[in-house]
C-alpha positions in Angstrom: 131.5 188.4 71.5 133.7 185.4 71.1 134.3 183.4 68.3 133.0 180.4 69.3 130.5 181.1 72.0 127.7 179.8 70.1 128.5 176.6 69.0 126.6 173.9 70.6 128.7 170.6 71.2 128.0 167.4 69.3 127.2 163.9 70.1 130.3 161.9 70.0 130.2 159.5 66.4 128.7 156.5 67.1 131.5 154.1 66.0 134.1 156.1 68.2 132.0 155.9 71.2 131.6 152.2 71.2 135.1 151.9 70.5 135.6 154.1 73.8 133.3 151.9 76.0 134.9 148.9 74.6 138.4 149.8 75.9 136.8 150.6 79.2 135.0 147.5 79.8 137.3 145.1 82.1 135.7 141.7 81.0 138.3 139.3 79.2 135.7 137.9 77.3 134.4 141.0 75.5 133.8 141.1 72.0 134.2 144.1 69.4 131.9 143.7 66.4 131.9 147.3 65.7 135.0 149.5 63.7 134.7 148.1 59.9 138.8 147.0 60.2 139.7 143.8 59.4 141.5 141.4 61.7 143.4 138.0 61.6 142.4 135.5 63.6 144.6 136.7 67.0 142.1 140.0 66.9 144.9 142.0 65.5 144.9 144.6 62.2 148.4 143.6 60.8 150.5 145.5 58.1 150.8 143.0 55.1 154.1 141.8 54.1 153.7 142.7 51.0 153.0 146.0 51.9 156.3 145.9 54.3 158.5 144.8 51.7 157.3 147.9 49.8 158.0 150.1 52.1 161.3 148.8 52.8 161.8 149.3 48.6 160.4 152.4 48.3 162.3 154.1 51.8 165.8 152.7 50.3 164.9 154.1 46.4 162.8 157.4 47.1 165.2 160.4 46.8 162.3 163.4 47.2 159.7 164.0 49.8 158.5 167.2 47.3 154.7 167.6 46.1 153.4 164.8 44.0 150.8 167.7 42.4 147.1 167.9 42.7 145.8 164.7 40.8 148.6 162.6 42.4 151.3 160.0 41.2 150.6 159.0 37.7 152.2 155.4 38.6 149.5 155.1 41.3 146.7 156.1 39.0 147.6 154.1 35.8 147.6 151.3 38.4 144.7 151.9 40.2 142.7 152.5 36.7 144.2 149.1 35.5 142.5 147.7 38.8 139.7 148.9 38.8 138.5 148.8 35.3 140.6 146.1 33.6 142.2 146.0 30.5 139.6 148.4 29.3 140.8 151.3 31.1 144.6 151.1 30.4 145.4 154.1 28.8 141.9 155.2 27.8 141.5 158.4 27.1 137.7 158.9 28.7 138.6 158.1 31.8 140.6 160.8 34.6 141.9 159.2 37.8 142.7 160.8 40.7 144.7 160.2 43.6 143.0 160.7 46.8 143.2 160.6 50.6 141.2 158.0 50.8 137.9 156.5 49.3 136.4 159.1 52.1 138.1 161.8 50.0 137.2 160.6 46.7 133.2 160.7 47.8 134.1 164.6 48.7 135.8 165.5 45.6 133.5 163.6 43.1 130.8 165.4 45.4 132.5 169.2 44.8 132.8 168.1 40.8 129.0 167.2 40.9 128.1 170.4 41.8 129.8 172.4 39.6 128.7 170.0 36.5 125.1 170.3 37.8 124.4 172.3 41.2 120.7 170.6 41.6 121.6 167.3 40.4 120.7 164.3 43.0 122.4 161.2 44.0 120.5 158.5 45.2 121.2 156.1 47.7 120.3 152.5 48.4 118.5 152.3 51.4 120.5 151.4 54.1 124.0 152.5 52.9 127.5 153.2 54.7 126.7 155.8 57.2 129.3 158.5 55.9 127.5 158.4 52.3 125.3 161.2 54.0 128.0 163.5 55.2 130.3 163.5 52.8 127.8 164.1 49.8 125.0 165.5 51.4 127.4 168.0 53.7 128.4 169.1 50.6 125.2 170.2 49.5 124.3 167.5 47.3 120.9 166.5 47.4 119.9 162.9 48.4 117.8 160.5 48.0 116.6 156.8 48.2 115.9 153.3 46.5 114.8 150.3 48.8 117.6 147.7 48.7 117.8 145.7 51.7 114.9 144.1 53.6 115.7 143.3 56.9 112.9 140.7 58.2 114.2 138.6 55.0 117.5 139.6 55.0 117.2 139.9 51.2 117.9 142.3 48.6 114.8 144.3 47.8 115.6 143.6 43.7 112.0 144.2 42.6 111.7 146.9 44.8 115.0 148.5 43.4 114.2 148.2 40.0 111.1 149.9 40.4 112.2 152.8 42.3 114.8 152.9 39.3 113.0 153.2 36.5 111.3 156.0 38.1 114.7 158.2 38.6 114.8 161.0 36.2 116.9 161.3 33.4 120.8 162.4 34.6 120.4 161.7 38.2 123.2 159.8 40.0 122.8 156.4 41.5 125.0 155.1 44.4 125.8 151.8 44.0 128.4 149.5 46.0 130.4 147.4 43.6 130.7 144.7 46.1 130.5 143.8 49.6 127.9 146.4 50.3 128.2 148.1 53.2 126.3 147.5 56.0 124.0 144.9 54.8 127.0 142.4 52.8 124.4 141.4 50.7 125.4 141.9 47.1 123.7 141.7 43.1 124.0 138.5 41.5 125.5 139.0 37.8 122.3 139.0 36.4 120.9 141.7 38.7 124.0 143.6 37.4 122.6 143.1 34.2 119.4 143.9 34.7 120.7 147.4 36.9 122.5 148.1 34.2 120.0 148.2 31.0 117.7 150.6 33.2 120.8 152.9 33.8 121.9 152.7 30.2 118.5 153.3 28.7 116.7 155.9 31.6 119.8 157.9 31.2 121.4 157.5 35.0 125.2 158.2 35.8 126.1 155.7 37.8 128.2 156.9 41.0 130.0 153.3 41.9 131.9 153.2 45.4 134.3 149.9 45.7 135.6 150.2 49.1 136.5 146.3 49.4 137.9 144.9 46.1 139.2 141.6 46.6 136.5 140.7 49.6 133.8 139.2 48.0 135.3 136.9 45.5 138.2 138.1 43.9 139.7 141.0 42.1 137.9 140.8 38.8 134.9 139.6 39.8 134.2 142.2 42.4 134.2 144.9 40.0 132.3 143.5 37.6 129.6 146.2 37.8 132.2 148.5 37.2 133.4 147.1 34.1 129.9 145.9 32.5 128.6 149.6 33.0 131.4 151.1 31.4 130.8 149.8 28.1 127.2 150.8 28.2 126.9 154.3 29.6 129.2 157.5 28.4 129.3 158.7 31.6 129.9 157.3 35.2 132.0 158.0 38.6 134.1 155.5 40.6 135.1 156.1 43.8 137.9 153.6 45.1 139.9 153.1 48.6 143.0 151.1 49.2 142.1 150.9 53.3 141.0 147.0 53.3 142.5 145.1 50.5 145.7 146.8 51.6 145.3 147.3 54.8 146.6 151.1 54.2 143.9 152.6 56.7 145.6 155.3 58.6 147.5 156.1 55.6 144.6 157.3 53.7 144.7 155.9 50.3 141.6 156.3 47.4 141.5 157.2 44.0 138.6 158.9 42.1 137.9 157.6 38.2 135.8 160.2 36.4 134.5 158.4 32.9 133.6 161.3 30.4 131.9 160.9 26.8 135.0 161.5 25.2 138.4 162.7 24.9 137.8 166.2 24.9 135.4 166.1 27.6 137.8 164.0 29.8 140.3 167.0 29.3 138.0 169.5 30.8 137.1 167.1 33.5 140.2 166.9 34.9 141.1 170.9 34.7 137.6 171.4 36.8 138.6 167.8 39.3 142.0 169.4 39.8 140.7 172.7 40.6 138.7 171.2 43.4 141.6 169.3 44.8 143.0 172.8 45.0 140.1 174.0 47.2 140.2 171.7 49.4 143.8 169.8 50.3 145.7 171.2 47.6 147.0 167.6 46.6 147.3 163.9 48.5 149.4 162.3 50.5 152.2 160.5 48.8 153.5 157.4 51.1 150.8 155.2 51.0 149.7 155.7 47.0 153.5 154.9 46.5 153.3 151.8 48.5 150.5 150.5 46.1 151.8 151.5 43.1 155.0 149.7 43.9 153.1 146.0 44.5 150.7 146.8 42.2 154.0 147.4 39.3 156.1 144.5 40.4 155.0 140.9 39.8 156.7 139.3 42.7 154.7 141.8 44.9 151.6 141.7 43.5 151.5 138.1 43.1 152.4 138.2 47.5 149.8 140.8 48.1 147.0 139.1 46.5 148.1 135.5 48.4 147.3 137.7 51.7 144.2 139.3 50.1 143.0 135.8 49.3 143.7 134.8 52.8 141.6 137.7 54.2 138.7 137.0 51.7 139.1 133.4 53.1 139.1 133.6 56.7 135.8 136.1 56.2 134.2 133.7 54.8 135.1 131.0 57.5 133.7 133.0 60.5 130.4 133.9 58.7 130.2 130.2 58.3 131.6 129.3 61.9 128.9 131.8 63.5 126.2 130.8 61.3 126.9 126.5 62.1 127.5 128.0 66.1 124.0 130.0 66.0 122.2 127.0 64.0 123.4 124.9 67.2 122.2 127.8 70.1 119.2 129.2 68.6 117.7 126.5 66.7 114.7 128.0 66.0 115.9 131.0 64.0 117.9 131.5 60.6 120.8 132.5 60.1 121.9 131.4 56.7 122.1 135.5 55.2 125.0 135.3 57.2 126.9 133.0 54.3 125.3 134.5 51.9 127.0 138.1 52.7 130.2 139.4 51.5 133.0 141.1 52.9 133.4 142.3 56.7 129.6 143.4 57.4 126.6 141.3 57.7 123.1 142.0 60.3 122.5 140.3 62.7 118.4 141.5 62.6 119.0 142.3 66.2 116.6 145.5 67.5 118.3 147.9 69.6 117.5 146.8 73.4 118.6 143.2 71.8 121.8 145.2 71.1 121.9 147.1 74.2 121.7 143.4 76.2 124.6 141.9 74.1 127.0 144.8 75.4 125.9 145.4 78.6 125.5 141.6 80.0 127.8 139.9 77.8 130.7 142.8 76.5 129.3 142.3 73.0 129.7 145.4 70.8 127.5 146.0 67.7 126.5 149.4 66.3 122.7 150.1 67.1 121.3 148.8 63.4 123.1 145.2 64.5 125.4 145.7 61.9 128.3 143.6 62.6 132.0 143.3 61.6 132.7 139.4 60.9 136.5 139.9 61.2 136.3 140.7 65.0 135.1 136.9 65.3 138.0 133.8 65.9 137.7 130.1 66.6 137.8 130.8 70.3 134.7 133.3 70.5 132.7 132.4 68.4 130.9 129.7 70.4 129.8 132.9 73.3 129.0 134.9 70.7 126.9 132.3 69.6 125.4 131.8 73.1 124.8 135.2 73.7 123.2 136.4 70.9 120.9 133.0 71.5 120.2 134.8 74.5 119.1 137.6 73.8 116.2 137.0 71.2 
């Protein structure tokens, strides 16, 4: 008997396959709405100077490719602590930051520290969420469920909804919350809705399990990771998953860090022994280029004060196309609204589209959406956004 005789093959993922058709289909006019990667307005993912000029540093200066150890560079975890949580986090001695390959490995390591804390605790979802929340958690045996958050016929956050389902979570479950730009609806909490989250955490008892995926996308550094920051002075415990892929355009180098918040000093302390042990089990310990890139901008004035011009100009020209589309569909579909579109943040919005409506926009028109109608806004530019427009016109 072989090996591997009786495994079954697997659909190809859903993403990857439309990115496959996409490069097949010959039309010049084709449009990819699809891979959550942001791109300027020529349709292309560039490496940020910034980022360049930190690479340039750190290839000239580094004198040792050796092992950076399980929890990482302590440069690029100060940093990334000072980022995410503000002042309050410098140096505090209830929080333990990883370094991680990626926010994707973050998820998997705060899912692998969950277990072994509590092996039936549950995490709960909002309802839709990113699509890997569900294999990387739940494939790791964590038990998942759901709170309403996004009504599509509206295009509105379910908030009532939400709160109810909330306040009905029992006492020291997780809840999965996306600091900003939530991903794949873009619709995100008001402050006050923050608020309001945040007293039925606090007082029920609930860890929150943040994921910030797009810091710097919404509205600015600070002010996407509000949540982050009004929660930690309110709950003793809390996890905070982080990813350096967008706002630094790191993708391929795999960049994340995972904060664990703990009730105290001496809990922080065992924490980390049992975080670092599951690094162990799994990669053994990051990869070191990209975390070195961000701790260098991140540590240098000049470079930080260059990388967040660029971020500005990404947050900016997302904000332009959602606007573009939405004045170009107000003109081609007249009788239907579109004005969630600018009231989204980040790269994802929906278009409410079903999934023959979907099916049409790629196969008459080269127009490629996931199934759900999520849609990336940096894939749209000045010069097609007016057939986007059209097409989608006609197609309702």
């Amino acid at each position: 008997m072989l090996l591997f005789e009786n495994l079954q093959p697997l659909p190809p993922d859903a993403i990857l396959r439309l990115i496959a058709e996409y490069n097949d289909d010959p039309r010049r006019d084709k449009i990819d709405l699809g891979i959550g990667i942001y791109r300027d307005a020529e349709g292309a993912t560039p490496v940020l100077a910034a980022v360049k000029t930190a690479e340039q540093r750190l290839v000239a200066s580094q004198a040792s490719k050796s092992y950076v150890g399980s929890g990482g560079a302590p440069a690029f975890n100060a940093a990334m602590q000072s980022l995410v949580f503000g002042s309050a986090g410098e140096d505090n001695a209830r929080i333990t930051t990883l370094q991680t390959p990626g926010g994707s490995g973050s998820l998997r390591v705060a899912a692998g520290l969950i277990l072994r804390a509590r092996p039936d605790a549950r995490v709960w979802t909002s309802d839709p969420t990113w699509a890997n929340h569900v294999p990387l958690l739940g494939g790791a045996g964590i038990r998942l469920e759901q709170y309403p958050y996004y009504r599509s016929g509206e295009a509105s956050v379910r908030f009532e909804a939400m709160l109810e389902t909330l306040n009905r979570v029992p006492h020291g479950d997780l809840v999965l919350l996306h600091a900003c730009c939530h991903n794949p609806t873009g619709m995100d909490l008001s402050v006050e809705q923050w608020r309001e989250t945040a007293a039925i955490i606090a007082e029920r008892g609930l860890v929150p399990f943040i994921d910030i995926a797009y810091q710097g996308f919404a509205a600015g550094l600070d002010e996407d990771a509000f949540a982050i920051r009004h929660l930690f002075e309110r709950v003793p415990e809390m996890i905070v998953s982080a990813s350096c892929s967008k706002n630094f355009g790191l993708y391929r180098d795999r960049v994340g860090s995972l904060s664990i918040v703990s009730a105290d000093a001496a809990g922080a302390a065992t924490v980390k022994s049992q975080a670092f042990n599951v690094v162990r089990t799994l990669y053994s310990m990051p990869p070191d280029h990209g975390g070195a890139v961000v701790a260098l901008i991140l540590g240098d004035a000049d470079l930080r004060d260059a990388w967040l011009a660029e971020l500005t100009a990404m947050r900016e020209r997302l904000g332009g196309m959602r606007t573009l589309l939405r004045d170009a569909l107000r003109d081609a579909a007249p009788g239907h609204d579109f004005s969630h579109l600018v009231s989204a943040k980040g790269m994802f919005s929906f278009l409410g589209l079903s999934r023959e409506q979907v099916e049409r926009l790629k196969s008459e028109y080269g127009i490629y959406v996931v199934d759900s109608s999520r849609i990336n806004v940096a894939g749209i530019t000045r010069n097609n956004a007016g057939y986007l427009a059209d097409s989608i016109a006609a197609v309702l």
